[in-house]
mmCIF file of the N, C-alpha and C atoms, coordinates in Angstrom:
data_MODEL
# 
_entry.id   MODEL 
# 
loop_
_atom_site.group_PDB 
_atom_site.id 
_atom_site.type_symbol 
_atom_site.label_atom_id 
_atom_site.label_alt_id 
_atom_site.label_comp_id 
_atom_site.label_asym_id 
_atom_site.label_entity_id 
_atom_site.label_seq_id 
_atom_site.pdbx_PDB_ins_code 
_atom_site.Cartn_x 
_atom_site.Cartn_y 
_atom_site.Cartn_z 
_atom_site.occupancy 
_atom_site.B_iso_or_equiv 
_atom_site.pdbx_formal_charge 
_atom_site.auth_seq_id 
_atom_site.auth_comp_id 
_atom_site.auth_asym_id 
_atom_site.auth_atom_id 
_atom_site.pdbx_PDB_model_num 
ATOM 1   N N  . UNK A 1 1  ? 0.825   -1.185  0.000   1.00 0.00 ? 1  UNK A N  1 
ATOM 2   C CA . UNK A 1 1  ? 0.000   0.000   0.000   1.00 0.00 ? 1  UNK A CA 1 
ATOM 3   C C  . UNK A 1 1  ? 0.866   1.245   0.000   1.00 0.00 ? 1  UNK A C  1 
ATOM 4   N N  . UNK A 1 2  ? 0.588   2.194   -0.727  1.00 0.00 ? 2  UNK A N  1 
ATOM 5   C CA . UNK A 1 2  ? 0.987   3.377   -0.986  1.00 0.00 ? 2  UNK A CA 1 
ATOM 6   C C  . UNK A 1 2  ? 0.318   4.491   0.369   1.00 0.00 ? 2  UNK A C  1 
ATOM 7   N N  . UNK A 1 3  ? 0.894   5.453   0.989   1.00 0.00 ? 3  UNK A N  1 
ATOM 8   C CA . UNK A 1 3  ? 0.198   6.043   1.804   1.00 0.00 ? 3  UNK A CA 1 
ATOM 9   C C  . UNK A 1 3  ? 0.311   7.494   1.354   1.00 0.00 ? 3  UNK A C  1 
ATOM 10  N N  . UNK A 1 4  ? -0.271  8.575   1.390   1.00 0.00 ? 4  UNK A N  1 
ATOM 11  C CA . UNK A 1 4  ? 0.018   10.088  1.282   1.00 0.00 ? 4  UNK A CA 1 
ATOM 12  C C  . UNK A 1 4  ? -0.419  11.048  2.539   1.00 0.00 ? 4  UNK A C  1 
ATOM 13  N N  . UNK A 1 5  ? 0.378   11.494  3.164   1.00 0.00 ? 5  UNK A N  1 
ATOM 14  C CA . UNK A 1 5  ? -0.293  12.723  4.687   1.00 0.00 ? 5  UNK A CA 1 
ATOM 15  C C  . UNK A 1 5  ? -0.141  13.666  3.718   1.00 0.00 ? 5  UNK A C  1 
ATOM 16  N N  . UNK A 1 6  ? -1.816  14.635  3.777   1.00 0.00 ? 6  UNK A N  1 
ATOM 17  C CA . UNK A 1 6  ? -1.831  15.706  3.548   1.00 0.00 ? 6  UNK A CA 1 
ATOM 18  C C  . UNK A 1 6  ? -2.359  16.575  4.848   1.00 0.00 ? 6  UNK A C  1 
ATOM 19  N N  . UNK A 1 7  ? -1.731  17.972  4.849   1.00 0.00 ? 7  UNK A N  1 
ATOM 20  C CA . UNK A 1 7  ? -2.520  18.609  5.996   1.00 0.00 ? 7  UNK A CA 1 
ATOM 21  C C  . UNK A 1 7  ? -2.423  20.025  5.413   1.00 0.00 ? 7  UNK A C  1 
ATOM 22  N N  . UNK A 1 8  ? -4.034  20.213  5.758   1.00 0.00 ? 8  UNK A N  1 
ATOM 23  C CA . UNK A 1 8  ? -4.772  21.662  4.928   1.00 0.00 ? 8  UNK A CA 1 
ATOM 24  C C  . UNK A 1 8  ? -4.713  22.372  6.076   1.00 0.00 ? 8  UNK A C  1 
ATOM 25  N N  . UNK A 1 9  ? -4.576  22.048  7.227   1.00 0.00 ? 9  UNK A N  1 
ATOM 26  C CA . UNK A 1 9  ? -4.512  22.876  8.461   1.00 0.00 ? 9  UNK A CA 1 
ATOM 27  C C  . UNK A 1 9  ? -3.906  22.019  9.277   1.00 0.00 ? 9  UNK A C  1 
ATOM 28  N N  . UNK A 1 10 ? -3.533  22.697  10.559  1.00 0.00 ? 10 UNK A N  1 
ATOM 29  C CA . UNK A 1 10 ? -3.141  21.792  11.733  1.00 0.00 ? 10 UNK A CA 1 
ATOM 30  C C  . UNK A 1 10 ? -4.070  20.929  12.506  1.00 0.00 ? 10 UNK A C  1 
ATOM 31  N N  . UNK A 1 11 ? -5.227  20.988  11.993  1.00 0.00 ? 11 UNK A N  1 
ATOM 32  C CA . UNK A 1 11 ? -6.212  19.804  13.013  1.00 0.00 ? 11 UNK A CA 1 
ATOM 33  C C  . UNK A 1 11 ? -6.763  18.976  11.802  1.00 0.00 ? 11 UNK A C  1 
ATOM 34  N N  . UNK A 1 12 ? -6.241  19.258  10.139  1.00 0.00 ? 12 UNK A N  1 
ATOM 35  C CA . UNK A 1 12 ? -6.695  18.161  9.446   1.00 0.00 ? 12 UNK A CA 1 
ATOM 36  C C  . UNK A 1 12 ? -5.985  17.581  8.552   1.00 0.00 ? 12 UNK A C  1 
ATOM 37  N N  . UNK A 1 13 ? -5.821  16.176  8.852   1.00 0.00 ? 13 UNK A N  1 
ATOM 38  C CA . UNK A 1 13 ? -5.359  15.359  8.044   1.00 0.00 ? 13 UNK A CA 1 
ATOM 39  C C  . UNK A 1 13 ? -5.626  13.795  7.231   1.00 0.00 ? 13 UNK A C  1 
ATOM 40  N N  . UNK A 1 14 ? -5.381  14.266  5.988   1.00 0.00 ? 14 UNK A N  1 
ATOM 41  C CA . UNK A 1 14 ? -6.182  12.995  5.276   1.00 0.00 ? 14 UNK A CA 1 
ATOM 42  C C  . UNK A 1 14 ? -4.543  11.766  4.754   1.00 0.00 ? 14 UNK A C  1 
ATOM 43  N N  . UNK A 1 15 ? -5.058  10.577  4.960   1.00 0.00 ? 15 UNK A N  1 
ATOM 44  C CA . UNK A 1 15 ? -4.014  9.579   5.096   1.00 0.00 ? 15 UNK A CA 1 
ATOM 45  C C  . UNK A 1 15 ? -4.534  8.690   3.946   1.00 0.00 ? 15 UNK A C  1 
ATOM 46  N N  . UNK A 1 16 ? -4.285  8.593   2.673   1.00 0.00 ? 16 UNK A N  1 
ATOM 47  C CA . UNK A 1 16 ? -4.868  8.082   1.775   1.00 0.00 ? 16 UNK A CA 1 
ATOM 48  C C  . UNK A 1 16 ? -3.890  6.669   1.129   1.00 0.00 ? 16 UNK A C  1 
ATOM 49  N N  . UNK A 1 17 ? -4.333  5.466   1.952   1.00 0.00 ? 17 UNK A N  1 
ATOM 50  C CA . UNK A 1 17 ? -3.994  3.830   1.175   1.00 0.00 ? 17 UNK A CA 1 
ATOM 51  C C  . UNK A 1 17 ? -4.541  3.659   0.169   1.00 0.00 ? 17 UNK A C  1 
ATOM 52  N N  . UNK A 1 18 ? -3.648  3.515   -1.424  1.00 0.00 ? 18 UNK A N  1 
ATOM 53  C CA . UNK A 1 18 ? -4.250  3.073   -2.334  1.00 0.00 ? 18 UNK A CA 1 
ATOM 54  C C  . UNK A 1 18 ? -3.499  1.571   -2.087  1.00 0.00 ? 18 UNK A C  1 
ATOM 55  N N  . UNK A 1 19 ? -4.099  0.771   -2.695  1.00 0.00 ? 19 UNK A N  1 
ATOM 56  C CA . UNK A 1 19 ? -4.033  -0.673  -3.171  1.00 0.00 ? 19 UNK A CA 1 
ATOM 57  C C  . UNK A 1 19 ? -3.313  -1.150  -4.228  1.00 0.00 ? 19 UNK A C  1 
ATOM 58  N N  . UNK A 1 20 ? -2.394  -1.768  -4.835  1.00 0.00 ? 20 UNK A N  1 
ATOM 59  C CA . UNK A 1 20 ? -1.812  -1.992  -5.943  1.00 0.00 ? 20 UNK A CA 1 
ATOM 60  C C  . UNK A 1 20 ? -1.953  -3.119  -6.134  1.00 0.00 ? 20 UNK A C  1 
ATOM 61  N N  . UNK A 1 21 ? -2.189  -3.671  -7.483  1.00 0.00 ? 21 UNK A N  1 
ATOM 62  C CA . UNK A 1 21 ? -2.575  -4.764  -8.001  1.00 0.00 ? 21 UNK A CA 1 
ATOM 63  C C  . UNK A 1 21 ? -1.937  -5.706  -8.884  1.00 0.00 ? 21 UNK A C  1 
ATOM 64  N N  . UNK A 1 22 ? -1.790  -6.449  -8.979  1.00 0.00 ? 22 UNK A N  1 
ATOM 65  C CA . UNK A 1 22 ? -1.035  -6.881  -10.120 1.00 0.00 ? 22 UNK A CA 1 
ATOM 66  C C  . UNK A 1 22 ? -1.636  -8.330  -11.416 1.00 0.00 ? 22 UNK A C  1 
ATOM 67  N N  . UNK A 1 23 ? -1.787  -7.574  -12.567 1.00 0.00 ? 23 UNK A N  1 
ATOM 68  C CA . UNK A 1 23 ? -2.442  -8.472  -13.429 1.00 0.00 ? 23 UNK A CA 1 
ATOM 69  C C  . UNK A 1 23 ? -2.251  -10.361 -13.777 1.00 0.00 ? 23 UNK A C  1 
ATOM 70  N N  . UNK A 1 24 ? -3.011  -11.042 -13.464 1.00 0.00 ? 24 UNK A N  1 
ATOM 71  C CA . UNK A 1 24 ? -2.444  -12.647 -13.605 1.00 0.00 ? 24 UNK A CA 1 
ATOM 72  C C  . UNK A 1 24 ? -2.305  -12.470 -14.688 1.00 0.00 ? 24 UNK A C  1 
ATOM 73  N N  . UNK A 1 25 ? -2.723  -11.963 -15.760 1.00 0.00 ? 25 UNK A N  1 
ATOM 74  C CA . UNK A 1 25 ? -2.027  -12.527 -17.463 1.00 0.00 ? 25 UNK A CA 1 
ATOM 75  C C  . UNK A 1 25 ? -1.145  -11.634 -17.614 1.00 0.00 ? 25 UNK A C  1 
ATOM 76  N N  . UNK A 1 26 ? -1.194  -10.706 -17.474 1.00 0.00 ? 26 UNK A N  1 
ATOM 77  C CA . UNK A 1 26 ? 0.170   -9.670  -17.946 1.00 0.00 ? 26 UNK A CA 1 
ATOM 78  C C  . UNK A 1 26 ? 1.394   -9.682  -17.433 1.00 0.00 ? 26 UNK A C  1 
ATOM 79  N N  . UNK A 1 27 ? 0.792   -9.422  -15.550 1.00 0.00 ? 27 UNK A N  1 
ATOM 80  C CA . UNK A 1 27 ? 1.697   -9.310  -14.548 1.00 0.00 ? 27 UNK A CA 1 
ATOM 81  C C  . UNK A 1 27 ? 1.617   -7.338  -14.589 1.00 0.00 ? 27 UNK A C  1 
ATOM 82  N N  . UNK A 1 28 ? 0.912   -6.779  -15.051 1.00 0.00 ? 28 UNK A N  1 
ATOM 83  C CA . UNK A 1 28 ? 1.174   -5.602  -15.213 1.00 0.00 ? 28 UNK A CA 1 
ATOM 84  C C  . UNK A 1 28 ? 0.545   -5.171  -13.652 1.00 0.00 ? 28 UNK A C  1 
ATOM 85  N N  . UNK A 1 29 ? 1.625   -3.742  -12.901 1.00 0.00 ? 29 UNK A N  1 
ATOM 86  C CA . UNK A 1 29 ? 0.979   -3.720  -11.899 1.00 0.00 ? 29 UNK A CA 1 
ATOM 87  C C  . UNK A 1 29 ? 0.143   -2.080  -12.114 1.00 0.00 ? 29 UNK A C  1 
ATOM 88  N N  . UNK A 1 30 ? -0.706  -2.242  -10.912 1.00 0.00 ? 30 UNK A N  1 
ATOM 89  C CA . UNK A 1 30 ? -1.487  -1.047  -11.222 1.00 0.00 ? 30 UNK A CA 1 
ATOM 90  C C  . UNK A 1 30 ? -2.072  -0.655  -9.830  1.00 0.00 ? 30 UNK A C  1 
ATOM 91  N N  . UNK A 1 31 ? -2.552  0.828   -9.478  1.00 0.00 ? 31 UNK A N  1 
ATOM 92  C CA . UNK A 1 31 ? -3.379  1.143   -7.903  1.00 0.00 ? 31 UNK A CA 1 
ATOM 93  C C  . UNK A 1 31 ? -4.434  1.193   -8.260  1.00 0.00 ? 31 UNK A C  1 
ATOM 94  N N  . UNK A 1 32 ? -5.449  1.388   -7.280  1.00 0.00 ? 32 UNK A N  1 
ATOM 95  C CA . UNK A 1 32 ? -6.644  1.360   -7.324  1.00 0.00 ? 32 UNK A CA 1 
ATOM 96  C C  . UNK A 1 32 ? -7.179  2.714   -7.221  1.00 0.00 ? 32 UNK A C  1 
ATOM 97  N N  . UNK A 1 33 ? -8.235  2.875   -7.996  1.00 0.00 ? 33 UNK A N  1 
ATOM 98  C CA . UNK A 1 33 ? -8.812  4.197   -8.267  1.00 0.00 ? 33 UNK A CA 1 
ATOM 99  C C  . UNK A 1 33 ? -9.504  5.403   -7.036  1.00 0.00 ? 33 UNK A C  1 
ATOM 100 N N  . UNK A 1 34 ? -9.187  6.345   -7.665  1.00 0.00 ? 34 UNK A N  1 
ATOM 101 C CA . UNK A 1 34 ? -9.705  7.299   -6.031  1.00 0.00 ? 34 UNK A CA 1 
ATOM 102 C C  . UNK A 1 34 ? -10.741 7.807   -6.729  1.00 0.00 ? 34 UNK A C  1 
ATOM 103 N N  . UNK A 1 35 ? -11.803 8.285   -6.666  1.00 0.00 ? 35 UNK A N  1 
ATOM 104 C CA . UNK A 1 35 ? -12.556 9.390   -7.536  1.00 0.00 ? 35 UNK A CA 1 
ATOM 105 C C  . UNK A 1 35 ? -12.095 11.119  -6.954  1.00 0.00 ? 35 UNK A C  1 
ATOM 106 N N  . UNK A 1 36 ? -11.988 11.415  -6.068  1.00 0.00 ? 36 UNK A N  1 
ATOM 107 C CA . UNK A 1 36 ? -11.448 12.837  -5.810  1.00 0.00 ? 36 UNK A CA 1 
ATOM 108 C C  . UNK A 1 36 ? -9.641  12.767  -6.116  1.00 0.00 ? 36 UNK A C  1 
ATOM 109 N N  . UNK A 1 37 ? -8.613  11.491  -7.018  1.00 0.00 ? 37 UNK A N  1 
ATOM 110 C CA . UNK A 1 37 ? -7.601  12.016  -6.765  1.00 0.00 ? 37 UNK A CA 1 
ATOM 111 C C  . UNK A 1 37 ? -7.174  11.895  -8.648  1.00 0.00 ? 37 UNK A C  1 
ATOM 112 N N  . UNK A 1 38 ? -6.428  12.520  -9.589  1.00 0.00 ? 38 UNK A N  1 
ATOM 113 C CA . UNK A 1 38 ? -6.549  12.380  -10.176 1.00 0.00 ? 38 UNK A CA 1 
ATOM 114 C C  . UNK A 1 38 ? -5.330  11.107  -10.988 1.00 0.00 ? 38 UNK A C  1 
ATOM 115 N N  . UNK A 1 39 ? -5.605  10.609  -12.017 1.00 0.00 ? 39 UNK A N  1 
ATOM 116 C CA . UNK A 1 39 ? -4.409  10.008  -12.517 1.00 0.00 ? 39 UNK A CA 1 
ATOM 117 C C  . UNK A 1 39 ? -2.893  10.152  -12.071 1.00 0.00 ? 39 UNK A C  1 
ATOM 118 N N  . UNK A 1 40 ? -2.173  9.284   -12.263 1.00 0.00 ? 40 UNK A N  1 
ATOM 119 C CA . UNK A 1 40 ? -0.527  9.373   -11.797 1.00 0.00 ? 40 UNK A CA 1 
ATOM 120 C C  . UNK A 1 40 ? -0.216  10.822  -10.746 1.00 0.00 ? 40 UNK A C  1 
ATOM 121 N N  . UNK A 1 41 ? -1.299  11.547  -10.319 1.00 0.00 ? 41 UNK A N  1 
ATOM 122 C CA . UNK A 1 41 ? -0.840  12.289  -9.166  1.00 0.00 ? 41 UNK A CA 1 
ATOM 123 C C  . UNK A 1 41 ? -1.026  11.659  -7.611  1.00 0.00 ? 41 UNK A C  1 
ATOM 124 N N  . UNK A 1 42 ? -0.460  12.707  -7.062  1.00 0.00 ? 42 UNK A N  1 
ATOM 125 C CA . UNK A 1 42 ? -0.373  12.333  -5.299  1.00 0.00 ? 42 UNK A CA 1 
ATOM 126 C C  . UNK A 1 42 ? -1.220  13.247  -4.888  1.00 0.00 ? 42 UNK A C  1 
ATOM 127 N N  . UNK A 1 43 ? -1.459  14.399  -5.363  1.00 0.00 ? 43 UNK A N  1 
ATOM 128 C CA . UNK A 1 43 ? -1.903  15.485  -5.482  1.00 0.00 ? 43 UNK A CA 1 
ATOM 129 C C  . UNK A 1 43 ? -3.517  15.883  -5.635  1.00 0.00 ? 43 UNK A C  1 
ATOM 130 N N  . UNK A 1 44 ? -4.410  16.378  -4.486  1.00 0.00 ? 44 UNK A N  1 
ATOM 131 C CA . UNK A 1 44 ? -5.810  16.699  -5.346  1.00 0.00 ? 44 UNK A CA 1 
ATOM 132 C C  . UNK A 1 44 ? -5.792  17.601  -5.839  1.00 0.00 ? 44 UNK A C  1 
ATOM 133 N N  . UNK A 1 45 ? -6.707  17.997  -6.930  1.00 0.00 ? 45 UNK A N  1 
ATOM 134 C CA . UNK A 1 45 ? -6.851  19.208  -7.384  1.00 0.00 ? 45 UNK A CA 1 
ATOM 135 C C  . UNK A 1 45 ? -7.826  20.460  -6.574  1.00 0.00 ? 45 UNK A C  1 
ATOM 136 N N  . UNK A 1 46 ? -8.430  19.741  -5.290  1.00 0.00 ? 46 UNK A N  1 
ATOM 137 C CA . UNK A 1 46 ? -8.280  21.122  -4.507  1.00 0.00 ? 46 UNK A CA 1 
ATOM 138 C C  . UNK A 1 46 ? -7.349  21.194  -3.900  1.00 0.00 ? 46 UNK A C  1 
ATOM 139 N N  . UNK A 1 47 ? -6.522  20.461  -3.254  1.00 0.00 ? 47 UNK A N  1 
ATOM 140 C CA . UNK A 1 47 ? -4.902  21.099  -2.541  1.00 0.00 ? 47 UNK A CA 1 
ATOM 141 C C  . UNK A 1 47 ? -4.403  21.800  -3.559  1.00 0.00 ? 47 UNK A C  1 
ATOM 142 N N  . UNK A 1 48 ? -4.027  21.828  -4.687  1.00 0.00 ? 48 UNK A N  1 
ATOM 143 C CA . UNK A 1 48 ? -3.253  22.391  -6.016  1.00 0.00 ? 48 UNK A CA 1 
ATOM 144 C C  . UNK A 1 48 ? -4.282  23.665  -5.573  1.00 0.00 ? 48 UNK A C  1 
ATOM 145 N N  . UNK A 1 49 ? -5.622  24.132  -5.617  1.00 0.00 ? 49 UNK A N  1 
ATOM 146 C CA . UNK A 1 49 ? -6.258  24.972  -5.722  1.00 0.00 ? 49 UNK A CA 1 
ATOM 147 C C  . UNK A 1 49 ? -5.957  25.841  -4.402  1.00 0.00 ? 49 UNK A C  1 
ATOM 148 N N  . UNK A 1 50 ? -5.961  25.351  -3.213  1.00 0.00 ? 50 UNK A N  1 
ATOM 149 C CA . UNK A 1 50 ? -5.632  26.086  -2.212  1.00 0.00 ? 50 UNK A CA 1 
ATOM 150 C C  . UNK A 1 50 ? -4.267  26.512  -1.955  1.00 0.00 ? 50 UNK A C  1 
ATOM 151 N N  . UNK A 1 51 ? -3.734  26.032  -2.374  1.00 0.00 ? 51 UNK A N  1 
ATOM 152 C CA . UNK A 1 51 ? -2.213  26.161  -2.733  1.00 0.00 ? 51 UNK A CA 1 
ATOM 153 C C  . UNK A 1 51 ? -2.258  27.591  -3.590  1.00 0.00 ? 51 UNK A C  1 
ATOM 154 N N  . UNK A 1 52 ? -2.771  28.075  -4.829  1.00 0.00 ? 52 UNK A N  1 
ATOM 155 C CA . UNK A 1 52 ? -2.710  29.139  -6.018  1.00 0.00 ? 52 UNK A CA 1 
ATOM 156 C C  . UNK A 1 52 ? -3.541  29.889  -5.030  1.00 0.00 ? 52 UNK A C  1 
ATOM 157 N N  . UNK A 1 53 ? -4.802  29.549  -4.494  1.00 0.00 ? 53 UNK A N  1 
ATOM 158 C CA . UNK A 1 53 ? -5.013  31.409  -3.691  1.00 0.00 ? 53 UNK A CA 1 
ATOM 159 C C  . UNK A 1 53 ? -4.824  31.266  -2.556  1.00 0.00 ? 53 UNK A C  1 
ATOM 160 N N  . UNK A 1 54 ? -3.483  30.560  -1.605  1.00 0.00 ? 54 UNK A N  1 
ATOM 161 C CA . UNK A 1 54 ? -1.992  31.183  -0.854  1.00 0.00 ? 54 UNK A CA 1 
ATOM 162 C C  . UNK A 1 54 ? -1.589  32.035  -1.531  1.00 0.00 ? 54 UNK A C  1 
ATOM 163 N N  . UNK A 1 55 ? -1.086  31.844  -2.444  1.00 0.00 ? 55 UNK A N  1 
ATOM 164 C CA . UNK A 1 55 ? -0.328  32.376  -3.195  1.00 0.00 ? 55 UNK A CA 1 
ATOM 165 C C  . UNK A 1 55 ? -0.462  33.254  -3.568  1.00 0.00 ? 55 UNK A C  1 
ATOM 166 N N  . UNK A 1 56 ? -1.715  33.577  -4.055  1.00 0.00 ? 56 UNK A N  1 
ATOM 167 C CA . UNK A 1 56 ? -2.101  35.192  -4.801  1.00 0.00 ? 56 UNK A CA 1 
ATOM 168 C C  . UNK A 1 56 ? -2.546  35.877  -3.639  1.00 0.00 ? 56 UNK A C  1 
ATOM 169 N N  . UNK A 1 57 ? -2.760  35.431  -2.253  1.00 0.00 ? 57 UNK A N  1 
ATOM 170 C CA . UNK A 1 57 ? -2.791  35.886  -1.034  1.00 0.00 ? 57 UNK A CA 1 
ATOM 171 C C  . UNK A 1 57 ? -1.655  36.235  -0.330  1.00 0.00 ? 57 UNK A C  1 
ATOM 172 N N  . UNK A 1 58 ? -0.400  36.213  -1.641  1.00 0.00 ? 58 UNK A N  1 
ATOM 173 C CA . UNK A 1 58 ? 0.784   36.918  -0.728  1.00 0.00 ? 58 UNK A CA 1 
ATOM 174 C C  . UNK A 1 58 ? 1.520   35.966  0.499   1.00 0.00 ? 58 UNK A C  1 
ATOM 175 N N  . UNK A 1 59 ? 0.894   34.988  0.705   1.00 0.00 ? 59 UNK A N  1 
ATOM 176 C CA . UNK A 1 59 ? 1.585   33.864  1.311   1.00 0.00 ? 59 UNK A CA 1 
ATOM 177 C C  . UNK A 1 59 ? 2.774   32.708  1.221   1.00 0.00 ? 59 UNK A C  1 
ATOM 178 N N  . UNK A 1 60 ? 3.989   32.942  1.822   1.00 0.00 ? 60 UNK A N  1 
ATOM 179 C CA . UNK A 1 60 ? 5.431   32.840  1.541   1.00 0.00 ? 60 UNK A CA 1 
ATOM 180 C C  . UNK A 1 60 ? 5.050   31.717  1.078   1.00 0.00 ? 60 UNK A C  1 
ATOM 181 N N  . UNK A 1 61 ? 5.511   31.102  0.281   1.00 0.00 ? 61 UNK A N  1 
ATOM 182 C CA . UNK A 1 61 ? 6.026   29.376  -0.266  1.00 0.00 ? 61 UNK A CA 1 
ATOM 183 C C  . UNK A 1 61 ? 6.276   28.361  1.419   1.00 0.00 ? 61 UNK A C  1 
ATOM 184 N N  . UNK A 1 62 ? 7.175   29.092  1.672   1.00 0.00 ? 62 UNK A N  1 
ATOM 185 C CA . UNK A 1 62 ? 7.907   28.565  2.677   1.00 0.00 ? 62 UNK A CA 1 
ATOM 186 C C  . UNK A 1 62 ? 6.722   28.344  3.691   1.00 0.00 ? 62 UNK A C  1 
ATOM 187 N N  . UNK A 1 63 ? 5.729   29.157  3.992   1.00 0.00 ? 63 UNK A N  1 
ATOM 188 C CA . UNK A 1 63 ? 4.814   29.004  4.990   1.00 0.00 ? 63 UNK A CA 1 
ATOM 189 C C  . UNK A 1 63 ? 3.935   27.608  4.207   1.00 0.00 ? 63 UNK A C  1 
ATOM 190 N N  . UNK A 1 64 ? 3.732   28.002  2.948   1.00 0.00 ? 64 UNK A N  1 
ATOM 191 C CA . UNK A 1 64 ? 2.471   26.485  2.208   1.00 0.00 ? 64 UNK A CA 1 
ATOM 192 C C  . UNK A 1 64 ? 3.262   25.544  2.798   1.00 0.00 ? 64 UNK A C  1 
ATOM 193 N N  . UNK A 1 65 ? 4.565   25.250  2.131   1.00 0.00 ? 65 UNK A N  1 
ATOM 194 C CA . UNK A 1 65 ? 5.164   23.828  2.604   1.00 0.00 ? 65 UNK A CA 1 
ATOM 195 C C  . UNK A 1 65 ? 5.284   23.103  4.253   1.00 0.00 ? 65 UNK A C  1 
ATOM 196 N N  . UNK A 1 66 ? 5.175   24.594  4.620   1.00 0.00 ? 66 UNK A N  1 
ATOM 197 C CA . UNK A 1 66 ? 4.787   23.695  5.937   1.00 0.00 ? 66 UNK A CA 1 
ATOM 198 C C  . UNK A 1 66 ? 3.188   23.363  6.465   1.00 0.00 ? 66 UNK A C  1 
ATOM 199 N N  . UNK A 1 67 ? 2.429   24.419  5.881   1.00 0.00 ? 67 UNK A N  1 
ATOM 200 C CA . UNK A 1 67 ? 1.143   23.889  5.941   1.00 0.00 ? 67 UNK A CA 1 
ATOM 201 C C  . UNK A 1 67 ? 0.622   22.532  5.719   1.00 0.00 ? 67 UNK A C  1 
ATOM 202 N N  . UNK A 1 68 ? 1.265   22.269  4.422   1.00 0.00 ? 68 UNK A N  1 
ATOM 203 C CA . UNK A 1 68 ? 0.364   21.632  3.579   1.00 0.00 ? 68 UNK A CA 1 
ATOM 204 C C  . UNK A 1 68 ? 1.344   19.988  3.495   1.00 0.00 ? 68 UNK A C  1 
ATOM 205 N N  . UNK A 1 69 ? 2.677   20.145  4.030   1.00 0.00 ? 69 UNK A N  1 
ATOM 206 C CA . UNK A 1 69 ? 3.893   19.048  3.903   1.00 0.00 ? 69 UNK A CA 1 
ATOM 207 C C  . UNK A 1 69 ? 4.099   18.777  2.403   1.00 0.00 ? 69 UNK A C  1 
ATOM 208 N N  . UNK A 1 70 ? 4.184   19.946  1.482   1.00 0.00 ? 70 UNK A N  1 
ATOM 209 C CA . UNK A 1 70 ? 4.346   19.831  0.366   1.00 0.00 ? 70 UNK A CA 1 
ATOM 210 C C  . UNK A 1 70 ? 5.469   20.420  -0.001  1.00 0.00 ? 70 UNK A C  1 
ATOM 211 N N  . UNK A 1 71 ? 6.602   19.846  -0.865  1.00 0.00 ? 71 UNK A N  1 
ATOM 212 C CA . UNK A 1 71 ? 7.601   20.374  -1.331  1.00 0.00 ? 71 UNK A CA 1 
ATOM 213 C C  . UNK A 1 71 ? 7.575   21.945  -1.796  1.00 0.00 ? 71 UNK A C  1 
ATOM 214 N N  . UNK A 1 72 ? 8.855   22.603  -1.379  1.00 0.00 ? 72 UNK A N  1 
ATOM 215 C CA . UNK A 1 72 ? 9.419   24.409  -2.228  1.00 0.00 ? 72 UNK A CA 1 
ATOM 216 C C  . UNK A 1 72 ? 8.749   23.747  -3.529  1.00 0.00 ? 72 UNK A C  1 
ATOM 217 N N  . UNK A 1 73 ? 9.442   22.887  -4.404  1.00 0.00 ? 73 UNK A N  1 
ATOM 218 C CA . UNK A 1 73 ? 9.591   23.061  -5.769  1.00 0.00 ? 73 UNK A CA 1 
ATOM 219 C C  . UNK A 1 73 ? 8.265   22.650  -6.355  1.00 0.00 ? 73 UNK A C  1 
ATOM 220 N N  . UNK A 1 74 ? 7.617   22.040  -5.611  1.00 0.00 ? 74 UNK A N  1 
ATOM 221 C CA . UNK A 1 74 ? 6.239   21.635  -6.183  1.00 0.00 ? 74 UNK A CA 1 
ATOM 222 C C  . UNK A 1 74 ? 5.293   22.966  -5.691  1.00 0.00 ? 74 UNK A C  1 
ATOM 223 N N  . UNK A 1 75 ? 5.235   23.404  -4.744  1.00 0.00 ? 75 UNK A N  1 
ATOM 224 C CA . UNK A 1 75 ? 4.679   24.714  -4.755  1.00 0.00 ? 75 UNK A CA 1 
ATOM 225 C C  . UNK A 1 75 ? 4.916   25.503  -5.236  1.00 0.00 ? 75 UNK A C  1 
ATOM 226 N N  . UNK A 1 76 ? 6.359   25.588  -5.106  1.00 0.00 ? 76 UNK A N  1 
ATOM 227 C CA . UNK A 1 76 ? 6.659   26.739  -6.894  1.00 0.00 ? 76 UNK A CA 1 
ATOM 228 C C  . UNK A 1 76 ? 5.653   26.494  -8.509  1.00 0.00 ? 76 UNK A C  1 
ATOM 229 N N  . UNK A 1 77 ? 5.862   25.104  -8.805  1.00 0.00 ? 77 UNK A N  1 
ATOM 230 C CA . UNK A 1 77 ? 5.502   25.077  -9.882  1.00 0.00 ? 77 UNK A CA 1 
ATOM 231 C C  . UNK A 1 77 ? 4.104   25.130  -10.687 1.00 0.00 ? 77 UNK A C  1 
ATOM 232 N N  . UNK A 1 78 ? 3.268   24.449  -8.951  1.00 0.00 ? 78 UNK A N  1 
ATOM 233 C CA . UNK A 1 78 ? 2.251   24.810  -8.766  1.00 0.00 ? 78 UNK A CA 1 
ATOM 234 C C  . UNK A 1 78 ? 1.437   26.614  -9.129  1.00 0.00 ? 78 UNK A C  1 
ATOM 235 N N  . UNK A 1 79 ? 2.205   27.019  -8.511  1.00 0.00 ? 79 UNK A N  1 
ATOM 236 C CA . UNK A 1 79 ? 2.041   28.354  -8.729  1.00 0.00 ? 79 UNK A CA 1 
ATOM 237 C C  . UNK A 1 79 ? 2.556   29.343  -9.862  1.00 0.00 ? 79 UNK A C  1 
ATOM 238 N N  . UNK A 1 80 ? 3.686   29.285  -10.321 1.00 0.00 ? 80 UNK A N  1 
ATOM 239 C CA . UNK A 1 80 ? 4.777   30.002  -11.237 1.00 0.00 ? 80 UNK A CA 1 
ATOM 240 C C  . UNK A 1 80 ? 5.017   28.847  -12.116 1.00 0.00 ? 80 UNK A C  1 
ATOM 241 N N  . UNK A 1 81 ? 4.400   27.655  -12.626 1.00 0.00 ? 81 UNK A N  1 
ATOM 242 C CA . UNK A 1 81 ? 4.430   26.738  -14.073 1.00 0.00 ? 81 UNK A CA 1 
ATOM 243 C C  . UNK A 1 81 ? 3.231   27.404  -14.846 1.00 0.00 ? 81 UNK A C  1 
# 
């Protein structure tokens, strides 16, 4: 199992086990589907969203990453890609 801690604040945190699978005819492996998370991300697209109005709220990088336990460079890119 794959695990992800996200925290949108200090009293909330979501701990998300996906499942990985692996195909008997192929052998191909694969996780199991989230409906709120999207393809090959770790990432929801409301964290990405609360993340951009930090940001246009003038709120240091340095403060998101600790909010949120999300990397400088992914909040950068998040914001300034």
């Amino acid at each position: 199992m794959h695990s992800r801690k996200i925290k949108l604040r200090q009293e909330d945190v979501l701990i998300l086990k996906k499942r990985k699978y692996v195909c008997k005819v192929c052998k191909k492996k694969f996780c199991e589907e989230v409906d709120f998370l999207p393809k090959y991300q770790r990432m929801t697209n409301r964290l990405a969203a609360w993340i951009i109005s930090q940001l246009s709220n003038t709120t240091s990088i340095k403060v998101i990453t600790k909010i949120t336990n999300v990397s400088y460079i992914t909040v950068y890119q998040i914001g300034y890609d």
